[in-house]
C-alpha positions in Angstrom: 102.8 105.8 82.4 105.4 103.4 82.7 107.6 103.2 85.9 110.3 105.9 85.7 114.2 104.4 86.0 114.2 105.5 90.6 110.9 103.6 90.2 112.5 100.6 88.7 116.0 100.4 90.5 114.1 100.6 94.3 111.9 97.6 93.0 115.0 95.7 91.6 116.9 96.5 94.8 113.6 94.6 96.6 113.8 92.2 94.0 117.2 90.6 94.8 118.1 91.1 98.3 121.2 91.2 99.8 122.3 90.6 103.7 124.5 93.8 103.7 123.1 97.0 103.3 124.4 100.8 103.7 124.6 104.1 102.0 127.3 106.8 101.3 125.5 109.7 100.0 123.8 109.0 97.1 124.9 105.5 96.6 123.5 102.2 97.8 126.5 99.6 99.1 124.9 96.0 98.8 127.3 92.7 99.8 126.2 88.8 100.2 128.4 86.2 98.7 130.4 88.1 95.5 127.5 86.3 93.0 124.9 88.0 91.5 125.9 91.7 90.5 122.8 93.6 92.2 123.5 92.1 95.3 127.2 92.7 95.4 127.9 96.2 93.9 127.6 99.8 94.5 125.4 102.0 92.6 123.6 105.7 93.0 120.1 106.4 93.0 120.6 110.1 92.5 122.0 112.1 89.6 122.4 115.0 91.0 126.1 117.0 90.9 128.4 115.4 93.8 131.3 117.4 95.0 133.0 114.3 97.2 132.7 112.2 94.4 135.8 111.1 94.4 136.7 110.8 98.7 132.9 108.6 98.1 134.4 106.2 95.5 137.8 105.9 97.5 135.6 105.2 100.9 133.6 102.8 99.3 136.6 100.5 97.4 137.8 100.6 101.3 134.8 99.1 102.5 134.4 96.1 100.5 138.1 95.5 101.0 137.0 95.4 104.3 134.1 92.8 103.4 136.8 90.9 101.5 134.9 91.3 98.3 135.6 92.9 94.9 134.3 95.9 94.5 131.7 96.4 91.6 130.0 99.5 90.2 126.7 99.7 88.5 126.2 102.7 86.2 123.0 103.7 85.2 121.0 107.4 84.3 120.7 107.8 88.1 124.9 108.0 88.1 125.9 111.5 89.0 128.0 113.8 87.0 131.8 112.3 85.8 131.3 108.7 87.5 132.4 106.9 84.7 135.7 108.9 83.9 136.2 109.0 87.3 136.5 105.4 88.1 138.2 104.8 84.1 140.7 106.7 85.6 140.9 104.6 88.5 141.4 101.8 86.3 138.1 100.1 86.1 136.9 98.8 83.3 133.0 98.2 81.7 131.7 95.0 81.7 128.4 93.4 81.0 126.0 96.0 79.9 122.5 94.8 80.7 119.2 96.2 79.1 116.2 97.0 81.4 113.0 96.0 80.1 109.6 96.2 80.9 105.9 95.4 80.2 102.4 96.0 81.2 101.9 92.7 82.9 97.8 92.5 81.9 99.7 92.4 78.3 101.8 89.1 79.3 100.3 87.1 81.9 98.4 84.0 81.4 97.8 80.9 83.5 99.1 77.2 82.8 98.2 74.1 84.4 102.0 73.3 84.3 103.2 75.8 86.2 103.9 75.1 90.0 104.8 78.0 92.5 106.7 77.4 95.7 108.2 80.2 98.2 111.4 78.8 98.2 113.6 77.3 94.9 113.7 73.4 95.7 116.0 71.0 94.3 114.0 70.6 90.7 114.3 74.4 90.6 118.3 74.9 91.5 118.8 71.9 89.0 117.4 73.0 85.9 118.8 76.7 86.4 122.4 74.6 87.1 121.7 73.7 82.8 122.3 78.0 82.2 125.5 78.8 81.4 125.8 81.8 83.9 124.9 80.1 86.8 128.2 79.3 89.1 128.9 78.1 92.9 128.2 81.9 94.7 125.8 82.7 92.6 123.7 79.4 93.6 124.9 80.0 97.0 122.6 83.4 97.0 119.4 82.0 95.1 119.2 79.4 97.8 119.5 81.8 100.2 117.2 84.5 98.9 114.3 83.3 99.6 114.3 84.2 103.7 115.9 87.4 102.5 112.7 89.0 100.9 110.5 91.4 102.3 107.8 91.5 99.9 106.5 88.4 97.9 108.3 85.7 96.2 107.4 82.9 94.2 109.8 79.9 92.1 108.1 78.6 89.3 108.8 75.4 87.7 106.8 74.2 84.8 106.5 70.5 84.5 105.4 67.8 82.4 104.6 64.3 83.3 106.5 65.4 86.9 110.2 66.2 84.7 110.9 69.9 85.7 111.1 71.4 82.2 111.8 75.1 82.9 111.6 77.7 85.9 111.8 81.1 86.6 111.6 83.6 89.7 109.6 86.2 90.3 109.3 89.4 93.1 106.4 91.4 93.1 107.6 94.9 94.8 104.2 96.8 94.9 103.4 97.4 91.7 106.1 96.1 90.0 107.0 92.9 89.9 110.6 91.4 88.4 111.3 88.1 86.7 114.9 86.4 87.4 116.6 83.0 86.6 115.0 81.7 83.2 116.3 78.6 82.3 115.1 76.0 80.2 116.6 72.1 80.3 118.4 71.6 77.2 116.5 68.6 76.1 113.2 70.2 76.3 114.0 74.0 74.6 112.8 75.0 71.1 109.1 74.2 72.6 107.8 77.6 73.6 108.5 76.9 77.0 110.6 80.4 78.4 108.0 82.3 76.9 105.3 79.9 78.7 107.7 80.6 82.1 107.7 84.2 81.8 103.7 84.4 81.1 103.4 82.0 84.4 105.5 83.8 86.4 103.9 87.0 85.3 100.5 85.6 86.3 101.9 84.7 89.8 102.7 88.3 89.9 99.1 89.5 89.1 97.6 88.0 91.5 99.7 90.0 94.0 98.3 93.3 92.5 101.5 93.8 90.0 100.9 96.2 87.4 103.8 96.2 85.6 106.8 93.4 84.8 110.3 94.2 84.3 113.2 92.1 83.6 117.3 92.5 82.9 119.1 91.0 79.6 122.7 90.8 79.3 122.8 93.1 76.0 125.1 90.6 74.1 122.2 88.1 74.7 120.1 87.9 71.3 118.0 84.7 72.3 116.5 86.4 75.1 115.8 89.7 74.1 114.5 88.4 71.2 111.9 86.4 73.7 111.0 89.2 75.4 110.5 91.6 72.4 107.8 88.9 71.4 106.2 89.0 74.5 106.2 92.5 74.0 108.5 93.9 76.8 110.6 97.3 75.8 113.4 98.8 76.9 113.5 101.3 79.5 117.6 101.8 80.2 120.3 100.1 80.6 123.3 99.6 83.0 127.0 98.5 83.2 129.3 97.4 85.8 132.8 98.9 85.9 135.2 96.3 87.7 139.0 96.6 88.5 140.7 93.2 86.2 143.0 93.1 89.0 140.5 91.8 91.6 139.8 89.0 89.4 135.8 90.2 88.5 136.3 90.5 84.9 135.4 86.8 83.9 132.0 86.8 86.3 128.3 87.7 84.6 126.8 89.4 86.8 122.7 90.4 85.8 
């Protein structure tokens, strides 16, 4: 059976770490930098009925005030009861809904000669994701810091020809499942199969770890890529959206 959506969010927590760590009831807190979403939001990993909802939500826009960062909310299936209205009446607003997908990885992985695997992104790697239009200076801040951050195993992939890095991607393998991150491909050398051959690499890594199953996350709004993966044959298993307040200046971020 395919991993269930607890089963997925505890691997994607492993997946992208983040410094700062705590809980208020059901919900996880997670703070580094203000980049990447999953490392800088709060989200709950149990639907059940919560009567403090509200004294919860008003503890936890306290505390990253107190971290001097905006304060983000994932929803997902795990949210419990009246979350959303609660903070739409709190003034926050939906951004960025992502899809969760996910794959047997015997189904997707293959080796290639071209693919090189490092424990750490190097400056190849942080320059050809620099070429994705997402990327920015925090969230680049926390990809080269995430590497010393991770408990389970890691890799970077960079496929290369003739030495030119010509696409990368990361990959976490949490157990049995094992996330990709960061696909980018230079602009000069896309339209030649190479995400897909990224993905299939990474997915290979991730194998060889004793991963049974990939996942990944795709801004909804982005056609290209889950296009990509629906050819690779990865399928949707939920999806998630992070309610920010305009006034703290989050609404212009992406944040996967």
């Amino acid at each position: 059976m395919p991993p269930d959506v607890l089963s997925l969010e505890r691997a994607t927590l492993t997946a992208v770490p983040a410094p700062r760590n705590g809980f208020d009831g059901p919900f996880v807190l997670r703070a580094f930098v203000g980049g990447t979403g999953r490392a800088n939001a709060a989200s709950s990993l149990d639907p059940a009925p919560d009567a403090a909802l509200p004294e919860r939500v008003a503890r936890i826009e306290a505390r990253y005030a107190a971290l001097g960062l905006p304060v983000r909310f994932r929803s997902t299936p795990l949210d419990p009861p009246g979350l959303v209205e609660l903070l739409a009446s709190r003034g926050y607003v939906a951004k960025d809904e992502t899809a969760v997908l996910v794959a047997p990885i015997g189904t997707i992985a293959v080796p290639d000669a071209a693919a090189e695997s490092r424990s750490a992104p190097d400056a190849d790697w942080m320059a050809v994701t620099a070429t994705a239009e997402h990327q920015g200076p925090r969230r680049r801040e926390e990809k080269q810091g995430t590497a010393p951050l991770l408990t389970v195993p890691g890799a970077w992939i960079t496929l290369r020809e003739n030495g030119a890095a010509m696409a990368v991607a990361s990959v976490v393998a949490a157990g049995p499942l094992a996330g990709y991150f960061d696909l980018a491909v230079r602009p000069e050398f896309r339209r030649r199969g190479l995400a897909a051959r990224a993905v299939r690499a990474a997915a290979d890594w991730a194998r060889g770890q004793g991963a049974e199953w990939l996942f990944c996350q795709v801004a909804a709004a982005n056609i290209a890529s889950l296009a990509l993966n629906a050819g690779l044959g990865m399928r949707e298993a939920y999806r998630y959206t992070y309610w920010v307040r305009p006034q703290d200046g989050t609404a212009p971020l992406k944040f996967g």
